[in-house]
BABAMAR-382959 format. One record per residue (C-alpha): x, y, z; residue number from 0. Coordinates in pm, 1 decimal. Example, Ala and Ser with C-alpha at 12.3 -4.5 7.8 and 13.67 -1.06 7.14 Angstrom:
<sites>
+----------+----------+----------+-----+
!       px !       py !       pz ! seq !
+----------+----------+----------+-----+
!   1230.0 !   -450.0 !    780.0 !   0 !
!   1367.0 !   -106.0 !    714.0 !   1 !
+----------+----------+----------+-----+
</sites>
This chain:
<sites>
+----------+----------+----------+-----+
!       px !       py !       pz ! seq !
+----------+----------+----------+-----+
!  -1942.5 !  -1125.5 !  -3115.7 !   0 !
!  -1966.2 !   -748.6 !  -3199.2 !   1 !
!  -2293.0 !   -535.6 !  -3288.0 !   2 !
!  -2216.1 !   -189.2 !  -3421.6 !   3 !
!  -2501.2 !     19.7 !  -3288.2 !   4 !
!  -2377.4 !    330.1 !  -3376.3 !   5 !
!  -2061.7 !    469.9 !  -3533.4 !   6 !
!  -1900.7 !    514.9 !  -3219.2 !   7 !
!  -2166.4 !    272.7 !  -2976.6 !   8 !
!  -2069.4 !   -117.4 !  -2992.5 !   9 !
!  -2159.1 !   -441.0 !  -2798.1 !  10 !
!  -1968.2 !   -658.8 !  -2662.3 !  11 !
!  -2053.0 !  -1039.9 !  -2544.3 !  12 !
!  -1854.0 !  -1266.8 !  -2299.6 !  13 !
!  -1962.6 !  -1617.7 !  -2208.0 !  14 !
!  -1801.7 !  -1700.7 !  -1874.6 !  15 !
!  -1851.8 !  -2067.7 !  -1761.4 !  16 !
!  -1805.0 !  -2087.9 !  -1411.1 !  17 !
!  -2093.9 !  -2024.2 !  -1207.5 !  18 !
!  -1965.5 !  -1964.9 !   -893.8 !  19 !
!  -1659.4 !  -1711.3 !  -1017.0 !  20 !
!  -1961.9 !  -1509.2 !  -1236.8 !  21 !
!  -2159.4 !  -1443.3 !   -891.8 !  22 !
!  -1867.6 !  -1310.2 !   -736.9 !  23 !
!  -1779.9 !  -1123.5 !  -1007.5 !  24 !
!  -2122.8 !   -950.0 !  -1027.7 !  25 !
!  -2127.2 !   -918.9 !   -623.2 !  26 !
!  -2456.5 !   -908.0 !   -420.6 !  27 !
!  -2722.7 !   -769.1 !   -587.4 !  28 !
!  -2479.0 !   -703.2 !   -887.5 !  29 !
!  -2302.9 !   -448.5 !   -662.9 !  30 !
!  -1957.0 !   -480.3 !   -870.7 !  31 !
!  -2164.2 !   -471.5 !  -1205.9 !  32 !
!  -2271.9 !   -157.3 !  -1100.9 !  33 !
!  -1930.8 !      2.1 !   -981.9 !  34 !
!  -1766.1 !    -77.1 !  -1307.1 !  35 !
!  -2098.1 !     25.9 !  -1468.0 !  36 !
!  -2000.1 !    378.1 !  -1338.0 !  37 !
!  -1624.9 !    343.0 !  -1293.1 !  38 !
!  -1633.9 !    286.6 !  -1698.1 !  39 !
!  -1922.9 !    443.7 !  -1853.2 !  40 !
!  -2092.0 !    172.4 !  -2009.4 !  41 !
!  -2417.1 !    -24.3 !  -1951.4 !  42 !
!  -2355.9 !   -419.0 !  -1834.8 !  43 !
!  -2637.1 !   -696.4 !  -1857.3 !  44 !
!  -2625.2 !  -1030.5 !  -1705.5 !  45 !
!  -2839.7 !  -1324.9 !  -1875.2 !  46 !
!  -2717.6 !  -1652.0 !  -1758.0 !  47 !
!  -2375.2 !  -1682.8 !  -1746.3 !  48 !
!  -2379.9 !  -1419.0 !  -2120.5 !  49 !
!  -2231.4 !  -1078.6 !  -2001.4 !  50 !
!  -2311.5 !   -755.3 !  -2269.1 !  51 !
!  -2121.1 !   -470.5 !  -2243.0 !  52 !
!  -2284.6 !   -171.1 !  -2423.5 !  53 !
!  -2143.8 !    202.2 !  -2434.4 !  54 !
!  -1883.4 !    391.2 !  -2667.0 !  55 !
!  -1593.0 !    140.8 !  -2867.5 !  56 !
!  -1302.2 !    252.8 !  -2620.6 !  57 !
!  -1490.4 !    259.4 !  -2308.7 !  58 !
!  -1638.4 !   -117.7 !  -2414.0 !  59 !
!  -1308.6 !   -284.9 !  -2449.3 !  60 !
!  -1162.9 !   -188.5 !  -2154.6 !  61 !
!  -1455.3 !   -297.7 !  -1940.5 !  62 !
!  -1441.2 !   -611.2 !  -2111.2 !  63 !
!  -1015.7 !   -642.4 !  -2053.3 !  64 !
!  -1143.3 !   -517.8 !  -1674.3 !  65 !
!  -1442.9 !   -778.6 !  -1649.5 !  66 !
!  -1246.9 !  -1072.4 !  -1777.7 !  67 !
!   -946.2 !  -1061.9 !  -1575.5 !  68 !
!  -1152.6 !   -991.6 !  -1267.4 !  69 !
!  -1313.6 !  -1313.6 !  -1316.8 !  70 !
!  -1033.5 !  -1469.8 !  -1345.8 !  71 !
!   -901.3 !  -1359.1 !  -1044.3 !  72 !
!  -1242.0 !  -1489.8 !   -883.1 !  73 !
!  -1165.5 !  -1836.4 !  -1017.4 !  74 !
!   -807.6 !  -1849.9 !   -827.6 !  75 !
!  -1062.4 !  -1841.7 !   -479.4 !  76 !
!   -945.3 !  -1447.9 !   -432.5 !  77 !
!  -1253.5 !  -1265.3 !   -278.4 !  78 !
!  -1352.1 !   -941.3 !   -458.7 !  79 !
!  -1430.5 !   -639.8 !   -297.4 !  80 !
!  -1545.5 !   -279.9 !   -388.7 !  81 !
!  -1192.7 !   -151.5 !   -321.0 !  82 !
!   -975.7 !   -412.3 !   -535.4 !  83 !
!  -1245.4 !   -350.9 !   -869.8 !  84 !
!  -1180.4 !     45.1 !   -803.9 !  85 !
!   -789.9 !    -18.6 !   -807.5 !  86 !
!   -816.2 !   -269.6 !  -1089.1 !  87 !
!   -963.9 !    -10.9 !  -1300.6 !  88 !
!   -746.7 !    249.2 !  -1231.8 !  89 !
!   -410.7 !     -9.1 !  -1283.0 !  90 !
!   -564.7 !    -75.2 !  -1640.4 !  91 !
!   -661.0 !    254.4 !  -1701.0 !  92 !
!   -303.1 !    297.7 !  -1709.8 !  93 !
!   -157.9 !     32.1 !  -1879.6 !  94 !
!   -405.6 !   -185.9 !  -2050.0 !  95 !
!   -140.2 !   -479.0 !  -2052.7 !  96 !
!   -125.3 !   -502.6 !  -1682.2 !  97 !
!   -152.5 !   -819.9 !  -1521.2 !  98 !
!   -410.9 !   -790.4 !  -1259.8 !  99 !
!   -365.4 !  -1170.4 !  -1110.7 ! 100 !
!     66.2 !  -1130.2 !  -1119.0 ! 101 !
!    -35.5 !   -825.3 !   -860.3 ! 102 !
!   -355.1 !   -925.9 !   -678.6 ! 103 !
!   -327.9 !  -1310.9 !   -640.5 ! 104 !
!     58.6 !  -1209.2 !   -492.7 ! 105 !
!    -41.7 !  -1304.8 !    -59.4 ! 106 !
!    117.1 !  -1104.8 !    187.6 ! 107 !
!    -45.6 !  -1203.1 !    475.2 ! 108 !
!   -417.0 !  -1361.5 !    592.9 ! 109 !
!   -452.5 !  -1106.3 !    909.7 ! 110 !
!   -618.0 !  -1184.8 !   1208.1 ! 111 !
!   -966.1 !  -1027.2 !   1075.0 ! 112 !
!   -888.7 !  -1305.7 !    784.5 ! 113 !
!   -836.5 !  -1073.4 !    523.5 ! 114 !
!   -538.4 !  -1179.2 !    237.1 ! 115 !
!   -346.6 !   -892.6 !    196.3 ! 116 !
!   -201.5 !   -826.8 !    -77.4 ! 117 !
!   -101.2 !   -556.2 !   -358.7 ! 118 !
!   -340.2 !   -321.7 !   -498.5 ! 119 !
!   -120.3 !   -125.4 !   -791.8 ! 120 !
!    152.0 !   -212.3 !   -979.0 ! 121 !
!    407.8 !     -1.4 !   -767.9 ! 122 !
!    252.4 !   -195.9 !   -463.8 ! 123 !
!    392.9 !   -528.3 !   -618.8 ! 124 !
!    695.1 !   -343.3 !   -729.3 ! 125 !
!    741.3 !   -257.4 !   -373.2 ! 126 !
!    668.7 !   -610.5 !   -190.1 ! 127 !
!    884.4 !   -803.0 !   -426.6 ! 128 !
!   1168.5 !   -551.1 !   -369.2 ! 129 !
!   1150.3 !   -589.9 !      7.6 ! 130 !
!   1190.1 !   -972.1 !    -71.6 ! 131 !
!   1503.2 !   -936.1 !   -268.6 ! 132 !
!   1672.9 !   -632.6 !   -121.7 ! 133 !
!   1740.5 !   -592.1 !    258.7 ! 134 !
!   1722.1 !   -200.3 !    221.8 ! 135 !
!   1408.7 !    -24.7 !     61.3 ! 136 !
!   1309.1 !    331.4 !     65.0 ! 137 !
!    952.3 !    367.6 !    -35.3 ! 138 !
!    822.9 !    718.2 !    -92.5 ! 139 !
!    507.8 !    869.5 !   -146.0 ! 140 !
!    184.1 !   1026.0 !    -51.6 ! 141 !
!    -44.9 !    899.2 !    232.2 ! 142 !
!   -239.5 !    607.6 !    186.4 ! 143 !
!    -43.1 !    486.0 !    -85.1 ! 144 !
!      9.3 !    156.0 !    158.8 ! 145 !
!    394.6 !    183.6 !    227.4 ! 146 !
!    385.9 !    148.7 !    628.1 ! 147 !
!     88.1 !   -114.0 !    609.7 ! 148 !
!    253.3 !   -324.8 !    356.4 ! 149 !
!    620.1 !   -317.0 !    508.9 ! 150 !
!    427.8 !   -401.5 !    807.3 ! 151 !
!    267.9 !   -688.3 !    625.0 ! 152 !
!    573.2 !   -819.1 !    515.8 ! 153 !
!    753.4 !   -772.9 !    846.2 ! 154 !
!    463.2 !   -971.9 !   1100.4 ! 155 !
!    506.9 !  -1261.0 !    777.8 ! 156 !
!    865.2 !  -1276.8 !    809.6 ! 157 !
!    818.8 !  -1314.3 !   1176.9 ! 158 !
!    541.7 !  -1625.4 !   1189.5 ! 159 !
!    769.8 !  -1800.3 !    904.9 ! 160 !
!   1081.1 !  -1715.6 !   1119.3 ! 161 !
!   1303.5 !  -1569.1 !    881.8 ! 162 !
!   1381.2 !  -1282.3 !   1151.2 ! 163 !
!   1336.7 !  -1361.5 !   1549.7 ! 164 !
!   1227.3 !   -967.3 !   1561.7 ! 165 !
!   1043.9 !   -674.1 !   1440.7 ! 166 !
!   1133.2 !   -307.3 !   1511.6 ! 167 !
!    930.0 !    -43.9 !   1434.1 ! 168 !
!   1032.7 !    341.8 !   1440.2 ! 169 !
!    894.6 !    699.3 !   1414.2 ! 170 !
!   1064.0 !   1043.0 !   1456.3 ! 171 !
!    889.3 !   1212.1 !   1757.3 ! 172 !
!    822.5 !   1561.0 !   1497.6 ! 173 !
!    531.2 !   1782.0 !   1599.6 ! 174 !
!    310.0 !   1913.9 !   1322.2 ! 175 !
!    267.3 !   2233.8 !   1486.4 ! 176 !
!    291.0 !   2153.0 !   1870.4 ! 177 !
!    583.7 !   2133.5 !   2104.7 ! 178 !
!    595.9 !   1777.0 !   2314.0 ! 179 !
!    651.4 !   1980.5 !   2635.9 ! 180 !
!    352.1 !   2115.3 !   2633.0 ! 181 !
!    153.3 !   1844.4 !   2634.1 ! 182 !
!     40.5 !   1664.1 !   2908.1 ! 183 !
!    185.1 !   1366.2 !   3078.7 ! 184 !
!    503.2 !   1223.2 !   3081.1 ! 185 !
!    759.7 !   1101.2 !   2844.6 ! 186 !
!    569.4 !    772.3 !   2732.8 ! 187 !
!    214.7 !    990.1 !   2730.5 ! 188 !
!    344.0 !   1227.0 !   2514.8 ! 189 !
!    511.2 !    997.0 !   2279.4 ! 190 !
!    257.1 !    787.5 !   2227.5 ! 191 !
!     28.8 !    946.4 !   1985.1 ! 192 !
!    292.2 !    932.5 !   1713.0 ! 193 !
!    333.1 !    555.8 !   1731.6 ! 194 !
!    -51.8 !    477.5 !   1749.9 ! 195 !
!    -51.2 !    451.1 !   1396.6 ! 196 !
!    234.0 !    161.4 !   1386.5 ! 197 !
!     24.2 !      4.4 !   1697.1 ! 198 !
!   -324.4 !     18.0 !   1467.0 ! 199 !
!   -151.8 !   -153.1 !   1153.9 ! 200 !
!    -25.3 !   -437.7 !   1399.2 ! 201 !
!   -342.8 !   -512.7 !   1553.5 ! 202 !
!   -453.2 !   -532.3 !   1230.4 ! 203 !
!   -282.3 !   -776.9 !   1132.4 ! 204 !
!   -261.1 !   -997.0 !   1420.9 ! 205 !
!   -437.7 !  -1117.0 !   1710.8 ! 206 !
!   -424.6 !   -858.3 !   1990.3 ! 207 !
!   -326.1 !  -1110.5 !   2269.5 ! 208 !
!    -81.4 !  -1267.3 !   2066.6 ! 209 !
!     83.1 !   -900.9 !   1957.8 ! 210 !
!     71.2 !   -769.5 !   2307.2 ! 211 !
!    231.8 !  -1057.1 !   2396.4 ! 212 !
!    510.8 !  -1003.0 !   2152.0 ! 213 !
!    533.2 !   -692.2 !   2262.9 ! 214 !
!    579.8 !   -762.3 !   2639.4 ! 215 !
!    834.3 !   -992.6 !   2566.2 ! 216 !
!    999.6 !   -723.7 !   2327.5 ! 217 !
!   1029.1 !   -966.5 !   2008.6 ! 218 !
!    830.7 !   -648.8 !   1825.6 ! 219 !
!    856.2 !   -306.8 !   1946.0 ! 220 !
!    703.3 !     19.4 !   1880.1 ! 221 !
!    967.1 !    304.9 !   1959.8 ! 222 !
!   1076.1 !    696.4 !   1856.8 ! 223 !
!   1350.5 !    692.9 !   1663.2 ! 224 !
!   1591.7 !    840.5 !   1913.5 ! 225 !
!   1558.9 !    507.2 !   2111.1 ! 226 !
!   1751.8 !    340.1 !   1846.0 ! 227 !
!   2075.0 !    537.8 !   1902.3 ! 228 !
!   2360.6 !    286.9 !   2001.0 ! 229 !
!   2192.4 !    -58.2 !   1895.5 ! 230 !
!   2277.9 !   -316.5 !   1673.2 ! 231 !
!   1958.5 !   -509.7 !   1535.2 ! 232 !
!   2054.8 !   -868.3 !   1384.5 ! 233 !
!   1824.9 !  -1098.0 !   1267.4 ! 234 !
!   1559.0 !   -808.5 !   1249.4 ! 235 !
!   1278.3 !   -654.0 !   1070.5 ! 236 !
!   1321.7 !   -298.6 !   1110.2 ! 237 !
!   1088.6 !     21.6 !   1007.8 ! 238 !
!   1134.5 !    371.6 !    971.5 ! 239 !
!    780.4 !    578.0 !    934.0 ! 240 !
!    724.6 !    884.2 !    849.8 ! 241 !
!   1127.0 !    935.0 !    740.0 ! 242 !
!   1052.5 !   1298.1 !    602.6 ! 243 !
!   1064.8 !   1402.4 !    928.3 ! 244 !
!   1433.1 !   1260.7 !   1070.3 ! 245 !
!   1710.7 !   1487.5 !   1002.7 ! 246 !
!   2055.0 !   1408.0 !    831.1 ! 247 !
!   2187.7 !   1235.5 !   1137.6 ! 248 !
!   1910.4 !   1045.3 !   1269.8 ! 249 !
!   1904.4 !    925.8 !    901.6 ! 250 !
!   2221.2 !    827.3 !    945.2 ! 251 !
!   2185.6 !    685.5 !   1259.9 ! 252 !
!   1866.0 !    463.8 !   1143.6 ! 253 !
!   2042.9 !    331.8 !    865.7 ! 254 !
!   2386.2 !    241.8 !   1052.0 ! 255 !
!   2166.8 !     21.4 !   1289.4 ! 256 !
!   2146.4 !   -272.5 !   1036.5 ! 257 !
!   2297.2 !   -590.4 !   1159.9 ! 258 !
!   2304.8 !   -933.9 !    990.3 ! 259 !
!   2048.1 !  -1056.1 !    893.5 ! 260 !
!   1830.6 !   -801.0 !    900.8 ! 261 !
!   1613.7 !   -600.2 !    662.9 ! 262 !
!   1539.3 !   -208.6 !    699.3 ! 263 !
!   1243.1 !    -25.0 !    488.9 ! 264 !
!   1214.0 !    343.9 !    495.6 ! 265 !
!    899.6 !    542.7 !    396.5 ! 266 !
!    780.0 !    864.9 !    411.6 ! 267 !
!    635.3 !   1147.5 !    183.9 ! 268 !
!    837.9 !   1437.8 !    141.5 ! 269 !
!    540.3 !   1667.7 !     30.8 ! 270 !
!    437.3 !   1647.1 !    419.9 ! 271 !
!    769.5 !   1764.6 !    650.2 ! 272 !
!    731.5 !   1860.7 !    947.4 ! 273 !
!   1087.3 !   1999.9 !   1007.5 ! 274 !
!   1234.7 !   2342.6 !   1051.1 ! 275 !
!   1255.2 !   2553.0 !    730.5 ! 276 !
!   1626.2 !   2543.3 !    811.5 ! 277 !
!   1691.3 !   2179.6 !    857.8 ! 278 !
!   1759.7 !   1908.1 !    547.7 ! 279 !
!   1492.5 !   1597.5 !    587.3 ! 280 !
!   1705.8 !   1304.1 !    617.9 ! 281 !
!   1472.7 !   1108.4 !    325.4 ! 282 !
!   1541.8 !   1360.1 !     92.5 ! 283 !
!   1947.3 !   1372.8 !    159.0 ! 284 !
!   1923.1 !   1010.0 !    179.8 ! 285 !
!   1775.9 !    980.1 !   -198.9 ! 286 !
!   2018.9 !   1137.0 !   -314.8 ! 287 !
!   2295.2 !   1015.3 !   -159.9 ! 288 !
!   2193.8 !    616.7 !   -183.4 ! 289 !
!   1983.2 !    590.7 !   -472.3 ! 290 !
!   2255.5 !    448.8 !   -693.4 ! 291 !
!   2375.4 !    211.9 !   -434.9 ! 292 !
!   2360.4 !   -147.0 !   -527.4 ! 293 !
!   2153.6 !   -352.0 !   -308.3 ! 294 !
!   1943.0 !    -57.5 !   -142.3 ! 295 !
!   1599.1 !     -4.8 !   -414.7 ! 296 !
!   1381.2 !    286.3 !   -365.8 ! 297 !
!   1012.7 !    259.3 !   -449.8 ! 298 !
!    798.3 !    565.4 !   -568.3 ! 299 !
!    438.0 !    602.3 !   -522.6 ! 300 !
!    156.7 !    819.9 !   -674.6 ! 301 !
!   -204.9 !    979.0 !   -618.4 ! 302 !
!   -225.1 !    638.3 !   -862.3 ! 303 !
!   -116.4 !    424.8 !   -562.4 ! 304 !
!   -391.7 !    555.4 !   -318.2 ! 305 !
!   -604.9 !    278.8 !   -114.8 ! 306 !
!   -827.9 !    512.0 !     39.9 ! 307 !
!  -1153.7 !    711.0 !    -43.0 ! 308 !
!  -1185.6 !    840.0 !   -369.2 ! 309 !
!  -1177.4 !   1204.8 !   -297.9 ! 310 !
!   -822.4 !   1143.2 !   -114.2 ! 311 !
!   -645.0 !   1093.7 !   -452.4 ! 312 !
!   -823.1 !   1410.5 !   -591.0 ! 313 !
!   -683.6 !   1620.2 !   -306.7 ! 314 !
!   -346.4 !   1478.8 !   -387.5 ! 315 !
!   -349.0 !   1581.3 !   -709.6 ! 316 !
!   -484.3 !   1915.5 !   -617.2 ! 317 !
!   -207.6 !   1986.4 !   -394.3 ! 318 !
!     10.5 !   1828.2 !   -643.5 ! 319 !
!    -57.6 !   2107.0 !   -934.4 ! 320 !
!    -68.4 !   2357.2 !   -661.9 ! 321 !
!    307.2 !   2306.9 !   -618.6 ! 322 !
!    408.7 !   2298.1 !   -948.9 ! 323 !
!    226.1 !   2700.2 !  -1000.3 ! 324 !
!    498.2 !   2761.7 !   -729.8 ! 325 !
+----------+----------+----------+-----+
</sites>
């Protein structure tokens, strides 16, 4: 049912039926009603289980598209939080056809804080189902965009199902402006820092006993790159982080580790290298020279793609256009 208020102000009136979906859709204290309230620009009241969406023709209909397929969502039993309305919005925003439940109702992983992960943009589903189908993926883009967390995702799954008896995950020991040797500590103490972040997305997602565990008796480990140099993983689950940073040959040397039955995914952002002016990132050379390879996919990610806060995407895009004035 429509109301023209104005020539460009309308109303627009949904009847959901299911109770229990509506009051997770609205959130405590109509917390979501008020996000898309402001993520939208329009003016949402609740009476009974009769939504109203008021506010300018455009603006109307896509909070309505937004509203209805959230609710939907809520009616498959998937939890809604502030973070999955915020990337809803910005999916539709984008393409109005999109299918939010194809991407959000797609289950990674129930981690050990039982949270479901799953996808939270289209190139986030783009990237999970090519990880299923291809055993070599290259997915490249900013930070935050979910690349290591979701390879990691899909790695600890493939584990507990058993459809690899390992996981290996890999970082490039590159400084961002400091030389190892002269920090303090030995080898292990100074390498450390740069794995943390793998070590943080595992605990995550599993029990810490349980990945400790694993990790004692080396069925996942956490290692710089140049520790791969003369292996031959089979049956494995293999990562390479922050792949801007490895040159040609350690590239090279990653990628020439793959044994049967194995899977390798490669991410990085190439706006963030860390490398000598004079030396060629191995993700970059490795774009170009694979990219038409049957078999290996590479994923791209945008500001679009961001899972942070808010103002991370905006920097993103500042730096972004500050790069193209070059």
């Amino acid at each position: 049912m429509k109301k023209n208020t104005s020539e460009q102000e309308i109303i627009e009136k949904i009847d959901f039926t299911d109770n229990d979906s509506l009051r997770i859709l609205c959130g405590e204290h109509d917390k979501n009603i008020s996000l898309i309230e402001k993520l939208a620009a329009v003016h949402i009241s609740v009476r009974g289980n009769l939504v109203s969406v008021r506010g300018n023709q455009h603006f109307v209909r896509q909070a309505k598209n937004l509203l209805f397929q959230l609710y939907e969502i809520t009616t498959k039993g998937h939890p809604l939080l502030l973070v999955d309305i915020e990337q809803a919005y910005k999916i539709l925003s984008e393409n109005p056809n999109a299918d939010l439940a194809h991407i959000f109702l797609d289950t990674i992983l129930i981690s050990s804080k039982k949270h479901i992960i799953t996808p939270k943009s289209i190139s986030q589903k783009s990237y999970i189902d090519a990880i299923r189908t291809s055993d070599m993926v290259f997915g490249i883009g900013p930070a935050g965009t979910g690349k290591t967390y979701l390879a990691m995702a899909m790695a600890v799954s493939a584990l507990m199902e058993k459809r690899v008896s390992r996981i290996s995950l890999a970082r490039p020991a590159v400084e961002a402006g400091e030389k190892l040797g002269f920090l303090p500590g030995d080898l292990a103490e100074k390498v450390n820092p740069y794995l943390r972040p793998l070590y943080d997305a595992l605990f995550d997602m599993m029990d810490f006993d349980r990945a400790s565990s694993l990790i004692h008796k080396g069925i996942i480990e956490v290692t710089p790159l140049a520790f791969m140099r003369g292996r031959t993983l089979n049956d494995s689950f293999v990562i390479l982080d922050e792949a801007q940073n490895t040159t040609s040959e350690q590239m090279k040397m990653f990628l020439t580790r793959l044994g049967y039955g194995s899977k390798a995914v490669v991410t990085g952002d190439i706006t963030q290298i860390d490398l000598p002016p004079d030396r060629v990132s191995g993700l970059i050379e490795a774009k170009k020279l694979l990219s038409r390879i049957k078999g290996i996919r590479f994923i791209h990610f945008s500001e679009l793609d961001v899972v942070r806060h808010p103002l991370v995407q905006e920097v993103i895009r500042a730096y972004n256009n500050l790069d193209h004035k070059k």
